[in-house]
N, C-alpha and C positions, 0 to 999 in steps of 0.2 A: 485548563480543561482537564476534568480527571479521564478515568476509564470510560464510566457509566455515561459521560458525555459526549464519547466518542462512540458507543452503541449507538444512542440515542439518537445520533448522525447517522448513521449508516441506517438503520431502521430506517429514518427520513428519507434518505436516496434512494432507496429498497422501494419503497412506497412510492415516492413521487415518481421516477424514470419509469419504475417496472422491471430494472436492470440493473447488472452492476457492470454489463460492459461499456468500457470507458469510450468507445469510438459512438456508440449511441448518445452515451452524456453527451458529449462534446457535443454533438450534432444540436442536442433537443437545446445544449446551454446557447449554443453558436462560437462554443469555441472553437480559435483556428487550431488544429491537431498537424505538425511539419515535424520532418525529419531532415537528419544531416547528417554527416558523416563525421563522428567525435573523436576517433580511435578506441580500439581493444585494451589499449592499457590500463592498467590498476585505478591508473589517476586520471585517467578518461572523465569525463563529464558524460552522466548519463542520461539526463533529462533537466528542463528545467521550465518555468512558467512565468511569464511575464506577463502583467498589464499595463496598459498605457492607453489615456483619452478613453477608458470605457472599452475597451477591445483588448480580449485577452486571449493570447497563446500558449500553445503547451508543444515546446521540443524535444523529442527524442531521439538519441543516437542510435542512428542506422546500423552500424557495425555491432549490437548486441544481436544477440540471436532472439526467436521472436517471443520465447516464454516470456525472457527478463525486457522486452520493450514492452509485453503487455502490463508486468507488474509495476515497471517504471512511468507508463499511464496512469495507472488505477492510483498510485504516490500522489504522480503529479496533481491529480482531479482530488485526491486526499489534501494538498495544501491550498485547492482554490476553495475548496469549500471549508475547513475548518481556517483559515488563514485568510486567501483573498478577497472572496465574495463575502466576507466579515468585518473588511476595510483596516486588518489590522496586519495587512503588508503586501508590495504590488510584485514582486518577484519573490522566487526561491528557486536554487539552481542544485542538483545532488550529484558531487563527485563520489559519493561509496552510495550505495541503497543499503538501507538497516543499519544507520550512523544514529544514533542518540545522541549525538554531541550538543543537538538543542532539544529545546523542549518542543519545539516548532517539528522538528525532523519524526520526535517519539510519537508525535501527538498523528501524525501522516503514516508512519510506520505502524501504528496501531489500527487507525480507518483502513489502510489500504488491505489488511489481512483481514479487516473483519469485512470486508466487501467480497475479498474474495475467495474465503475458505468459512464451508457450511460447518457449523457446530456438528450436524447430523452425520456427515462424513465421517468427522475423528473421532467422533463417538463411533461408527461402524470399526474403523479401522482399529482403536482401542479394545471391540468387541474380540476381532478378531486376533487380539495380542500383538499386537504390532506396534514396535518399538519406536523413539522417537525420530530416528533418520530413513526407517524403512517407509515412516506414515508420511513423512517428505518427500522423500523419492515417488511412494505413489500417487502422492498429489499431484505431483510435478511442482514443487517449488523448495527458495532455499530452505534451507533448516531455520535461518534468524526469521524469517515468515511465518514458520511454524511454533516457534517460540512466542511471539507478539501474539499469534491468534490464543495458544493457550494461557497465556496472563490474562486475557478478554476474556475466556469461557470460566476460569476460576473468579473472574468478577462477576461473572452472572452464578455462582453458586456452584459450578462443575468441581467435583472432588479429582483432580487431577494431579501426579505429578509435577516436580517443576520439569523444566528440561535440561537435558544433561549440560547445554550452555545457556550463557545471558549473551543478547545481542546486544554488544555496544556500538562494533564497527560492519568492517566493512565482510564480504563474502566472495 
């Protein structure tokens, strides 16, 4: 799936929910949405999505704090809809968030920022000269979020720099 594929996605969920909050999807999909406690560490597991018999769940670890449990949502509902609900895989479980290690990981890392960061925004916030970790901090999210959304907006044609990092791993 390229870039313009993964627009094309998110315009669809835009359109179809009305939303791009994931406790809604879940709801209107009927997926079950649970939490647990994974730990804090590095190598924590932070969410993951399972189906089985037609009934799919999506877990996230309790012990993040709650910006990174919502963006660890929006990932997760990122690989049931480019991945699960396409029947071309029943699990995916994410020990880093913003891993490229697959193409499966990129292809979620790319949906889950363009769900949830307005092109319109970093345009303001670019207006207003604002560099690439200050436009993160005001968003409220990581920097590798903010990297993923700008490779999407320069695929729709935005004359933007790169960012001063490539997100391979982890944050």
């Amino acid at each position: 799936m390229n870039k313009a594929s993964v627009i094309r996605t998110a315009a669809y969920i835009l359109d179809t929910y009305g939303t791009s909050d994931p406790d809604a999807i879940c709801r209107q999909e009927g997926i079950l949405l649970l939490y647990a406690q994974m730990g804090r560490e590095d190598f924590a597991c932070k969410g993951f999505i399972l189906q089985f018999e037609g009934k799919t769940a999506i877990t996230i670890n309790s012990d993040l704090d709650e910006e990174l449990q919502h963006i660890i949502k929006v990932h997760e509902l990122s690989h049931y809809f480019l991945h699960i609900a396409t029947g071309s895989a029943e699990a995916f479980h994410d020990f880093s968030a913003f891993d490229e290690a697959s193409i499966e990981e990129y292809e979620a890392n790319l949906l889950t920022a363009e769900l949830l960061l307005r092109d319109e925004d970093i345009d303001e916030l670019i207006d207003e000269g604002c560099d690439f970790y200050e436009m993160a901090s005001r968003l409220s999210v990581p920097a590798e979020l903010l990297d993923f959304k700008l490779r999407l907006m320069r695929e729709k044609g935005a004359v933007i720099a790169e960012a001063p990092i490539t997100s391979l791993g982890t944050f």
